[in-house]
N, C-alpha and C positions, 0 to 999 in steps of 0.2 A: 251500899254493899258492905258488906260485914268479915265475914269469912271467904278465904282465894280456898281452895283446896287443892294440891297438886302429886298427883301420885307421881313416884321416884324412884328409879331403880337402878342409880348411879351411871347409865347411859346417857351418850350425847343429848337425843335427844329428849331427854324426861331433863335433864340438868338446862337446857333452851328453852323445855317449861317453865322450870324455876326460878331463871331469870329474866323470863316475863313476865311472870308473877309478880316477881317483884319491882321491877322496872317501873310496869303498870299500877300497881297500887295506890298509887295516889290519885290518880284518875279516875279508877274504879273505886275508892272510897274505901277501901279495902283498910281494917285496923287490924284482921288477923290473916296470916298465913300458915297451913297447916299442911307440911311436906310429910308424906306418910309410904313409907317403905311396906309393902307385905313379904315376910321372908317365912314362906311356904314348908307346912312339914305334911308329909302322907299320911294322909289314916288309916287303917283300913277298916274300920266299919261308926267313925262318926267317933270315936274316943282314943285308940292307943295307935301313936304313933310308930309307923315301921320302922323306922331309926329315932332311937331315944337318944340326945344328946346333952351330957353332964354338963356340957359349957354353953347350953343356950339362952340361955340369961346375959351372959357377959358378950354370947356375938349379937345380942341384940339391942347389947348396953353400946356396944363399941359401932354398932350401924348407927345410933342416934345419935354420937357423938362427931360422927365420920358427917353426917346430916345438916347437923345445927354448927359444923364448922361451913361445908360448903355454903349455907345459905347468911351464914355472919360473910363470908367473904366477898359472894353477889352485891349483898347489903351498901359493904365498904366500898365494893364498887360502882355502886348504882347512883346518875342523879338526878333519880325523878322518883326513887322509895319514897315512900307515906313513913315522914318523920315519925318517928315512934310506935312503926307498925310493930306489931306482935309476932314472936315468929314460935312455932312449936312443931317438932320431928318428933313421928308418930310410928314404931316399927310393932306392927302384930304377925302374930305365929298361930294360923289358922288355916284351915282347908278354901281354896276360891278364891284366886285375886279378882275376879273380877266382882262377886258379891262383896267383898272385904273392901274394895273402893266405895262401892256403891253405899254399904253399910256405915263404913264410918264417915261418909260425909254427911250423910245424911244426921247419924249424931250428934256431927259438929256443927249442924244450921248451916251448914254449907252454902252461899248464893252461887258458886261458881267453879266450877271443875276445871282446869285449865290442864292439859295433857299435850308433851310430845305426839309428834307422828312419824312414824320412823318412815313412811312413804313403803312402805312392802306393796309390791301386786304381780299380778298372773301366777305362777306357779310356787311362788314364795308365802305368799300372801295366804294361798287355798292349804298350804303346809303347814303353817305358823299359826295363821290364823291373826289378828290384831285386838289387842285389849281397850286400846282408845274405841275401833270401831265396835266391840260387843258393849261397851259402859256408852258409847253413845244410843247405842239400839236400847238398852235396858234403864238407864237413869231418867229421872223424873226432874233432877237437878239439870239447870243449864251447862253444857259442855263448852270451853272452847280451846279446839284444836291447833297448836301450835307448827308450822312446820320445821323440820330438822334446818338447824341455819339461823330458823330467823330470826331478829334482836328487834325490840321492843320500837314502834313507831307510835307516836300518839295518833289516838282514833279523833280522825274530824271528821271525817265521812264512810258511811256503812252503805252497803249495799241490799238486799234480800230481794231475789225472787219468789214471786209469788202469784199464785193460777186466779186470783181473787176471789176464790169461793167461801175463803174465811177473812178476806182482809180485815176487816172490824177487826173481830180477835186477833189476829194476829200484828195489828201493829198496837194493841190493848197491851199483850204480852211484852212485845220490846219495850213501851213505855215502861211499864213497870220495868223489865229487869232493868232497862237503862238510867231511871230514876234522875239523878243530879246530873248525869255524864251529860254532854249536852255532844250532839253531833248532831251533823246533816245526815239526813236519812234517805237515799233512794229506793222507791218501789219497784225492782224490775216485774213488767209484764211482758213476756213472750209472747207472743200471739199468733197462732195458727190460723187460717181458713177459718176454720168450723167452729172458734172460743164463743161462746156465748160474749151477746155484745151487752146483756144486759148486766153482767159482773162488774163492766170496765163503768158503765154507764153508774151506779151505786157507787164506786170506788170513787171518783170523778167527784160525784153531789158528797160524798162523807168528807173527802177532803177540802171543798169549797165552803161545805158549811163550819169544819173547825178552824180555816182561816188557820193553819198551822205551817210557818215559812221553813223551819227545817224539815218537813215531810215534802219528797217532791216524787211523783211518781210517774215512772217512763215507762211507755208502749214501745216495742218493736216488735214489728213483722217479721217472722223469720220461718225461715221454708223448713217442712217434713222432711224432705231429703237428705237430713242432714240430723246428727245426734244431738239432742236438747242440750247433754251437759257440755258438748265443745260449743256449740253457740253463746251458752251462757260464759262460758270461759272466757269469748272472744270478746261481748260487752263486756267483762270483770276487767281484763286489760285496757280497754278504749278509754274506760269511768275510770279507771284505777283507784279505788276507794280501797282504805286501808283495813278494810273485815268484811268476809261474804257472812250472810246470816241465813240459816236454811231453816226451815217450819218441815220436816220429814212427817210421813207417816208411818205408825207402828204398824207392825204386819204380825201376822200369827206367823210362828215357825214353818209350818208347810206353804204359807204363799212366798216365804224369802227363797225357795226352791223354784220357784215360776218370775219372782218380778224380784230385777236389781233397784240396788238403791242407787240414787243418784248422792245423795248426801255421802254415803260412804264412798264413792267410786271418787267425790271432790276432795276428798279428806287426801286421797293419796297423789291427787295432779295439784290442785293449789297450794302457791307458795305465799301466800298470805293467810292471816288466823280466820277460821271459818268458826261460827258461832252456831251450836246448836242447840233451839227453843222447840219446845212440843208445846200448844195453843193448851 
């Protein structure tokens, strides 16, 4: 892994980002870090801004330097940074935080989004809205979600449920993005009544024939009567593995009006970093 990428906007938790970022870099292989502020101006029609300001150069001189101090201070405090990692505070003045993320990581060969979560929900959440959860729905780039609070534990064990309809690809995917990291990996499957048994039965033979001892993949039964993502909570606790990993589905704008996500709805209850990969 290459490039961390961590959007910032001088809040608790976006700065818990960035000291996981950094914490972690050496683990994650990480030789650049690219903390990037968006300091927003209105447009009103895609060219002139409604408020012109003679000194926005030097507030956007003085956010970069407010930046590359916090993240030199992390640094000195940190001891597990990747010796001579790269660091660069990145402040643009454009319409869209949440495309202006998406955009310039993507610039930057980004392998990795690392974002706060300020944990918002029910009436706060539908008001505000959350920028980690719209750049999780919309990036192409691997996400992972930090939560407010948490300080850097090394990953030896990951978790990811999964319906095994795409198991191949999707433990394809984590190889790759995990590449050198080396971790134990658990498959959770949930299992209803009615799961096709012939998924679990493929998943079973693909794993017996790679003969691969950090992949271990668990069944549990577990009853309808009850909400898929607290069940999954309550194994997350029992394993206590140090990252849930989620494989979500993209939805068109009019089915997110009919079907929640459970990805997003994890983002705001778990207090460990949750990793999100699209196959």
């Amino acid at each position: 892994m290459k490039t961390l990428f961590v959007p910032y906007d001088f809040s608790l938790p976006s700065k818990d980002a960035l000291r996981y970022a950094i914490d972690a870099s050496a683990q994650l292989n990480a030789a650049r870090l690219i903390a990037f502020h968006h300091n927003p101006q209105v447009y009103t029609n895609g060219e002139f801004p409604v408020l012109y300001l003679d000194n926005l150069d030097k507030i956007n001189s003085d956010l970069r330097d407010q930046m590359a101090h916090d993240m030199m201070e992390l640094m000195d405090k940190s001891k597990t940074c990747h010796p001579g990692l790269d660091t660069q505070a990145l402040v643009v003045t454009e319409s869209g935080t949440i495309s202006s993320i998406i955009e310039h990581a993507e610039k930057a060969d980004s392998e990795l989004i690392i974002m706060g979560s300020h944990g918002k929900s029910g009436f706060e959440k539908l008001v505000f809205g959350s920028v980690t959860s719209a750049v999780i729905e919309d990036s192409e780039i691997p996400v992972l979600v930090v939560p407010s609070g948490f300080r850097y534990e090394k990953l030896e064990k990951i978790m990811y449920a999964s319906s095994l309809a795409h198991f191949q690809g999707e433990l394809h995917r984590l190889r790759k993005f995990l590449q050198k990291v080396h971790v134990r990996v658990i498959a959770l499957h949930l299992r209803y009544g009615f799961n096709n048994p012939d998924l679990l039965a493929r998943a079973r033979h693909l794993l017996s024939e790679e003969k691969d001892p950090s992949v271990e993949l668990m069944v549990a039964d577990i009853s309808p009567e009850f909400r898929l993502v607290d069940q999954l909570l309550e194994f997350f606790k029992k394993e206590k593995p140090d990252c849930l990993v989620m494989f979500p589905t993209r939805y068109e704008w009019y089915e997110k009006l009919f079907i929640s996500s459970k990805t997003l709805e994890l983002v705001n209850r778990l207090r460990k970093p949750l990793l999100v990969l699209y196959t």
